[in-house]
N, C-alpha and C positions, 0 to 999 in steps of 0.2 A: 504494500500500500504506500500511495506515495503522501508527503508530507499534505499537498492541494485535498487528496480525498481523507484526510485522517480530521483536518479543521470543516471540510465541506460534510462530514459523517453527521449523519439526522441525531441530536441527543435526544435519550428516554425524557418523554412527557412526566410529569410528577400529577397525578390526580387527587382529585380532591378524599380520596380514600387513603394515598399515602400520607398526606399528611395529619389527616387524623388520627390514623394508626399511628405515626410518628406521635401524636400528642399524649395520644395514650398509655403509650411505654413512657413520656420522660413524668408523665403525671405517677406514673406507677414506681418508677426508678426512685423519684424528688421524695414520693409517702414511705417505700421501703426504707431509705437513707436516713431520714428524718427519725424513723421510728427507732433507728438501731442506734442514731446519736444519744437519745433522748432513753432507751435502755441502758447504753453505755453510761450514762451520767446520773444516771438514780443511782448507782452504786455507792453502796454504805463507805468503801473501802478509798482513798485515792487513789485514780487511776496509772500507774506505772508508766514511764514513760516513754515505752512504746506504744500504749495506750494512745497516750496523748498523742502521738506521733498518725496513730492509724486514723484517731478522729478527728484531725487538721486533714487527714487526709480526705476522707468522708466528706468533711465540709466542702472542699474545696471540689469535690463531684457536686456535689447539690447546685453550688454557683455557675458550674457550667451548665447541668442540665437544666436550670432555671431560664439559663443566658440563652441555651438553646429553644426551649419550650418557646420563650416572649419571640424569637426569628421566626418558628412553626406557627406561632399565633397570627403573625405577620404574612405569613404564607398561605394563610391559608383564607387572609382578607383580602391578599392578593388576586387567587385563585376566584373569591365569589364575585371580586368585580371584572374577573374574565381574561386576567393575563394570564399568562401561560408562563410555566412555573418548568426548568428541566432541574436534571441529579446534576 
């Protein structure tokens, strides 16, 4: 393939079902994550500090999937005013 048909190549459509589905995993990801912070830190004991290490980690999922959801959200009011959305 030359380099003319690899930029001229049709990209995949995103439909209005990919992106809901996308919505619905980071809603599902964000309430997992949450939930397991929020078990992690009911604990009676101070957390050790790889603890601490794994739940900075944690956090810092939630801010991207958050960051990601509010783009999906945006895609997908994209999508109902009729623009065409590729991967």
């Amino acid at each position: 393939m030359t380099q003319t048909q690899v930029f001229s190549a049709e990209q995949p459509v995103r439909t209005k079902s990919d992106v809901l589905a996308s919505i619905g995993n980071l809603k599902q990801r964000i309430e997992e994550a949450t939930e397991a912070l929020q078990k992690a830190s009911e604990g009676k004991d101070v957390p050790s500090e790889q603890q601490q290490e794994e739940m900075a980690e944690v956090s810092e999922f939630v801010k991207i999937y958050r960051r990601n959801l509010e783009t999906e959200e945006l895609n997908l009011q994209r999508l109902m005013r009729g623009e065409r959305l590729t991967f």
